[in-house]
C-alpha angles and dihedrals in degrees: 000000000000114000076239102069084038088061100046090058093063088076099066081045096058091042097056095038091054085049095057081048094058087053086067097062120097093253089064105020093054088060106061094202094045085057090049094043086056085039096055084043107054085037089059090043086054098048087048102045094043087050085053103047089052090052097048087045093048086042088044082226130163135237124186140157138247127205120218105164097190115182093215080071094047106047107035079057093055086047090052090046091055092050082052097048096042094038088051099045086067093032107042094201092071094058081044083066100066106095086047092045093053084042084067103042076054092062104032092057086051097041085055105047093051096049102050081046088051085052105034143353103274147053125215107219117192123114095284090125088061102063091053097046087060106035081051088047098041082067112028140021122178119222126264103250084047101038092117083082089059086065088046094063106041085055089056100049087062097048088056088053096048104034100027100070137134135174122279127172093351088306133105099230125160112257111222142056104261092218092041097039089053086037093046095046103044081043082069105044087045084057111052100036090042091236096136081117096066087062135052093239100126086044093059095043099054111037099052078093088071089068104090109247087352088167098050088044083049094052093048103054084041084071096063084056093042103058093043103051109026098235098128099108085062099055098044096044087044086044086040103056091038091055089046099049089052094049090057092038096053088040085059106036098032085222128085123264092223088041087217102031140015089233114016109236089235090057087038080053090045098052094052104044103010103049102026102073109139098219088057108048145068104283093196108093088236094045078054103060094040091050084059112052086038078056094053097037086058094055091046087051100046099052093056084047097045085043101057092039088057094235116134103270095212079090088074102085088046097042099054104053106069082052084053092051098049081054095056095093091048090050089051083044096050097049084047096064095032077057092048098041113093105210094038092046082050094057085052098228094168090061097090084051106036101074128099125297081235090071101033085068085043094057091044085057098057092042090057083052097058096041078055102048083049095050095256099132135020123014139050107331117210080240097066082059117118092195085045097069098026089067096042091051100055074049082066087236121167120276091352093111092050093045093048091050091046081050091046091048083063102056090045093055083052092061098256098157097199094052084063106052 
């Protein structure tokens, strides 16, 4: 075996071994699972990566690197970043979370490296891995004493990128999104064992609002993605049909659907950097659009269904997108044949879709406006109102008694004497 291939061994070595070095700080060392948790983890990377180097030595077989350095990667992970930095300096245990954020992004870089070696030659190096750690980490933590799970999924998000592939546009690319795939696949399994309690994810769902105008600061980073990568029709169609279901909802019912929001900020923060990756959408304007209110009416869907199953809804922005991204080759399929088709290219159904991505994000723009004019975003919500439920309770209306009593629990546990009689 070439010095060379030796060499390039020695990466997934200094990375385990500077993940076994993270499990000696006093975030990890003070919690005796989670150091056996970086400890299982960085056992499993060394047995791999030594099977591997003594069969690449017995095969006389090469590894290498190669470098692609893709700014899709780059900068969706400095956009995350910035929803980390401003979300934690409001909420402190996300800023508890570093050293196992940077723990994962650890692993994951070695986890990757050894599969594709285990599969080719050659390893691509860029900061892929990055986009996926903190997508995975902006909607579910596992627990301490369970964080070997953490490493789990993350595992498995990479061996659905690299097993799970088909053929799109003449090219072998991996179906679905890695952090929704691994997010998708571990809601469920929350779910139907009634395990939520073992992970953070309420917890993540519900305190992005402490963060001051998190839906404008969410918009506004959403832009950065938005004019690079041309994914602006998905999140405001996504942001557009969810906003419109929940008006009527609320016309008809006289309640929110959300009960505390028309679009929850976990799902506003879904629909810009969950659902929006660009490998793993429609890349046609109209496929797009559709991709994205299929998107919204999903998670409308999902938290009535979550609801009445008595599962925590905050599941529905995380179950519905790899569903989304098996569909992606019917929804290119589908614009193909309304392009082809004479009477329906006549109507111009792609009009709405075909202009520039300039004034796509125009138009998103006005359309924040307007959910903010109408109370959509930031600000006090109706449903944050004591009297209001109060009220809609003795009505007998759905869910009210159960919202004024979770309202009532807060101000108990603020000491608010009369909330706890």
């Amino acid at each position: 075996m070439a010095t060379m291939t030796r060499r390039v061994f020695l990466t997934p070595l200094a990375l385990t071994l500077t993940l076994t070095l993270v499990s000696l700080v006093a975030r990890v060392n003070s919690h005796p699972l989670l150091t056996n948790a970086f400890w299982s983890a960085s056992a499993v990377l060394l047995i791999w990566q030594v099977a591997l180097y003594l069969h690449c030595r017995h095969s006389s077989s090469e590894r290498s690197f190669q470098v692609n350095i893709r700014p899709q990667h780059y900068l969706q992970a400095g956009v995350q970043l910035a929803v980390f930095g401003y979300w934690g300096w409001y909420w402190p245990p996300v800023y508890d979370m570093a050293w196992l954020l940077l723990a994962q992004l650890l692993f994951a870089y070695t986890f990757d490296m050894l599969l594709q070696w285990t599969r080719r030659e050659s390893y691509v190096i860029g900061f892929g891995p990055f986009p996926i750690i903190f997508s995975t980490n902006l909607f579910l933590w596992f627990r301490d004493d369970w964080f070997y799970l953490q490493f789990l999924m993350i595992g498995v998000g990479f061996m659905g990128k690299e097993f799970i592939r088909w053929n799109r546009h003449g090219k072998l690319t991996h179906i679905f999104n890695p952090s929704a795939f691994s997010l998708g696949l571990f809601s469920l399994i929350l779910i139907a064992t009634n395990t939520s309690d073992l992970t953070w994810g309420h917890e993540i769902a519900t305190t992005l609002v402490l963060a001051p105008n998190i839906y404008l600061f969410l918009f506004l980073i959403g832009l950065v993605v938005m004019y690079y990568f041309s994914i602006t029709l998905i999140a405001a169609s996504a942001a557009a049909i969810l906003f419109a279901l929940s008006a009527l909802y609320a016309a008809f019912t006289g309640i929110p659907y959300f009960l505390d929001s028309e679009i929850p900020a976990a799902v506003f923060l879904g629909l810009h950097l969950l659902v929006t990756d660009p490998s793993t959408s429609p890349k046609t304007p109209m496929g797009k659009g559709i991709f994205g209110i299929f998107y919204g009416t999903g998670v409308f869907v999902l938290y009535a269904l979550l609801g009445a199953l008595g599962a925590p809804t905050f599941y529905d922005k995380l179950l519905c997108v790899p569903l989304l991204n098996l569909s992606v080759r019917r929804i290119d399929s589908l614009v193909h044949s309304i392009q082809q088709n004479r009477i329906l290219s006549g109507w111009n159904l792609e009009w709405p879709f075909s202009r520039a991505n300039s004034l796509h994000i125009a138009s998103w723009a006005v359309l924040f406006a307007t959910m903010t004019a109408f109370g959509a975003t930031d600000g006090r919500h109706v449903g944050d109102s004591l009297p209001f439920w109060q009220k809609a309770c003795s009505n007998g209306q759905r869910n009210a008694c159960e919202r004024l009593l979770s309202i009532e629990t807060v101000y108990c546990d603020d000491n608010s004497g009369w909330a706890c009689n």
